[in-house]
C-alpha positions in Angstrom: -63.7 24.7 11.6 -65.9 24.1 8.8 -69.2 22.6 9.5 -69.9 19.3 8.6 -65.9 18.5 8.4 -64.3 16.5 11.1 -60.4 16.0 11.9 -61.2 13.0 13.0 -61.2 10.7 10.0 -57.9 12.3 8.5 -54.7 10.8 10.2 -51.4 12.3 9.3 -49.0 10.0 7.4 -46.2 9.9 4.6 -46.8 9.6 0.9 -45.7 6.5 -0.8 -43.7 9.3 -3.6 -42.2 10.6 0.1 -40.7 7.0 1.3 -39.6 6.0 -2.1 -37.6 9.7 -2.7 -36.3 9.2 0.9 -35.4 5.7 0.1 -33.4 6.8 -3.1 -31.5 9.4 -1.1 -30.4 6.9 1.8 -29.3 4.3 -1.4 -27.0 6.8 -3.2 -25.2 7.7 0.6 -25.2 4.0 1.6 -23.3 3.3 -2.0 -21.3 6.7 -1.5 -19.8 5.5 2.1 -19.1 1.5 1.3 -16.8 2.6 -1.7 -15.2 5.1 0.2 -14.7 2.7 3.0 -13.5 -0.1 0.1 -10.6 2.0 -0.8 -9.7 3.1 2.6 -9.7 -0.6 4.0 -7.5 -2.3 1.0 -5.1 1.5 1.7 -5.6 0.5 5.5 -4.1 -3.2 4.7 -1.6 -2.0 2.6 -0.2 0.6 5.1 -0.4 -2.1 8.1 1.3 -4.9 5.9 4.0 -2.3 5.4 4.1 -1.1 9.2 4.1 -5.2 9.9 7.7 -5.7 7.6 9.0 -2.5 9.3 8.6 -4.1 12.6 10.1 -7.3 11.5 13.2 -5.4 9.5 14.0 -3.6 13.2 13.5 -6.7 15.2 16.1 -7.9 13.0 18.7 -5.1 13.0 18.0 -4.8 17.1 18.9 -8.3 17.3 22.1 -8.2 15.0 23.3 -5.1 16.8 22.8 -6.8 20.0 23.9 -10.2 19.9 26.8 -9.3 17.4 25.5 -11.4 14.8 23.8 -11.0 11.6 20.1 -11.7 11.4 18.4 -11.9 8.1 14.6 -11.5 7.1 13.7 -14.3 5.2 10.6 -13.8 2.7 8.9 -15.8 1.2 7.6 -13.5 -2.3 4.7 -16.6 -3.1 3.3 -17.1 0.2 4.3 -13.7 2.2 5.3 -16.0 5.0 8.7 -14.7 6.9 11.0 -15.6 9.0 14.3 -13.8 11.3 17.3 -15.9 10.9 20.3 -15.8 12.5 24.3 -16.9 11.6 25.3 -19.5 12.8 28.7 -20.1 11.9 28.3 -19.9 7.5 24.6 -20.7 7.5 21.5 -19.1 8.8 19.0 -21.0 11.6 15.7 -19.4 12.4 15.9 -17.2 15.4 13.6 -19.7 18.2 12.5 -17.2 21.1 11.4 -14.1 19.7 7.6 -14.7 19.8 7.1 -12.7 16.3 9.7 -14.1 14.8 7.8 -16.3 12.0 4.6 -15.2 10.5 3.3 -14.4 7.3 2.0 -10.8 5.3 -1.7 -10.8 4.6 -2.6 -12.8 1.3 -3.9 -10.2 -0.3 -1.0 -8.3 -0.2 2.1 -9.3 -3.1 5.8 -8.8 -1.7 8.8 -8.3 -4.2 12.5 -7.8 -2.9 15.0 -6.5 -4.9 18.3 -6.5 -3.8 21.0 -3.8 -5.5 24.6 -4.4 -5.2 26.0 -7.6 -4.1 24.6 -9.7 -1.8 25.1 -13.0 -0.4 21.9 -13.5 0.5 19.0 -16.0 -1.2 16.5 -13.7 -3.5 13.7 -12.7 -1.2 15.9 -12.0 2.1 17.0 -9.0 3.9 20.5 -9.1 5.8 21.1 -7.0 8.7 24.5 -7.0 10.0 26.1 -6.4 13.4 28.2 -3.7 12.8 24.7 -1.6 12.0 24.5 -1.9 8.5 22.2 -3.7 5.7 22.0 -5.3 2.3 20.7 -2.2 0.1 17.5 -3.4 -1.5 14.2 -2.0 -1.4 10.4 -4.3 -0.7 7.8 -3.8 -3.2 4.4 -4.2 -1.5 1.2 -4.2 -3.6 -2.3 -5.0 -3.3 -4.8 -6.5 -5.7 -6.1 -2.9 -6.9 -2.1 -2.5 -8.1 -1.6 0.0 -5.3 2.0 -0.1 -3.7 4.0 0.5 -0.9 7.7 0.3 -1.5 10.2 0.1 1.9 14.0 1.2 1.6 16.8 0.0 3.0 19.6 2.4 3.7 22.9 0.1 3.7 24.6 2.7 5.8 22.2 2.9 8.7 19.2 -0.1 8.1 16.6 2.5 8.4 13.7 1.1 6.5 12.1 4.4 5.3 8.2 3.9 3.5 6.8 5.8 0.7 4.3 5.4 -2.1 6.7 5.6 -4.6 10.1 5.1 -5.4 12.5 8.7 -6.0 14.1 8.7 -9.6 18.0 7.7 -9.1 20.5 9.8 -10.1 22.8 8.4 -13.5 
C-alpha cells in the first residue's frame, strides 16, 4: 500500500453508464421474448380452436355410428357457438346428455364452412351419418393476424384431417 492512501473511503459499486447499458440489454430481450410469445399464443389458440372442432366432429361421428342415427355439427360462422344435433324423424334436435355437446369457439377465432357437393344440411353444419360417412366440406378457421387452420372432411370415412393450408385440387 501506498502511504497516506486508505481502502477505507473507496466502496466498490456500479457506474450509472454500467446500469443503464445493462438496463438496455434486459429491454431489447424482454421485447425479443413478449413478441415471440405473441405469435406463439394467437398460433397456440388457433391450433386448440382447431383440436376443439376435431373433438366435436368425432363426438358426432361416434355418436352417429353408434346410435344408428345421423348427428350433425351445427355452427354457428357469427358467434362460433356449436351445437351436436341429432335426427329425429326429418328434423334435427340438439343431442341433451353429452356434457360437451353445446359450446362455442374462442371469439377471436373466425369459422367458415364450406360445403362441396350436395348437401341437405343448413350453411354452417356438418352431417355425420350412421353408416360412417360425412357431408364433404372443409372448416376454415382464422385468427385476427389472418392466420388459418383449415379441417377436412373425408366423405368416405369422416376423418377430419388439419393442415395449414388447403392442397390444390385436381381439374
Amino acid at each position: 500500500m501506498t502511504p497516506g492512501r486508505s481502502n477505507r473511503g473507496r466502496r466498490a459499486a456500479f457506474t450509472l453508464v454500467e446500469l443503464m447499458v445493462v438496463l438496455v440489454i434486459i429491454s431489447i430481450i424482454t421485447s425479443v421474448v413478449v413478441a415471440e410469445m405473441g405469435g406463439s399464443f394467437q398460433d397456440a389458440l388457433l391450433r386448440s380452436s382447431a383440436r376443439q372442432l376435431v373433438s366435436i366432429c368425432n363426438t358426432a361421428y361416434g355418436r352417429a355410428v353408434a346410435t344408428g342415427h345421423a348427428h350433425r355439427v351445427a355452427l354457428n360462422m357469427e358467434t362460433g357457438a356449436y351445437v351436436i344435433e341429432r335426427r329425429r324423424g326429418h328434423e334435427f334436435v340438439p343431442v341433451e346428455n353429452i356434457s360437451d355437446a353445446k359450446g362455442r369457439i374462442d371469439s377471436r377465432i373466425r369459422v367458415e364452412v364450406h360445403t362441396r357437393g350436395e348437401s341437405l344440411a343448413p350453411p354452417g353444419a356438418i352431417t355425420f351419418y350412421a353408416d360412417g360417412t360425412a357431408d364433404d366440406c372443409q372448416v376454415k378457421l382464422t385468427d385476427r393476424a389472418g392466420d388459418t387452420r383449415f379441417l377436412k372432411v373425408d366423405p368416405i370415412t369422416a376423418r377430419l384431417d388439419v393442415a395449414d393450408s388447403l392442397p390444390e385440387e385436381a381439374p
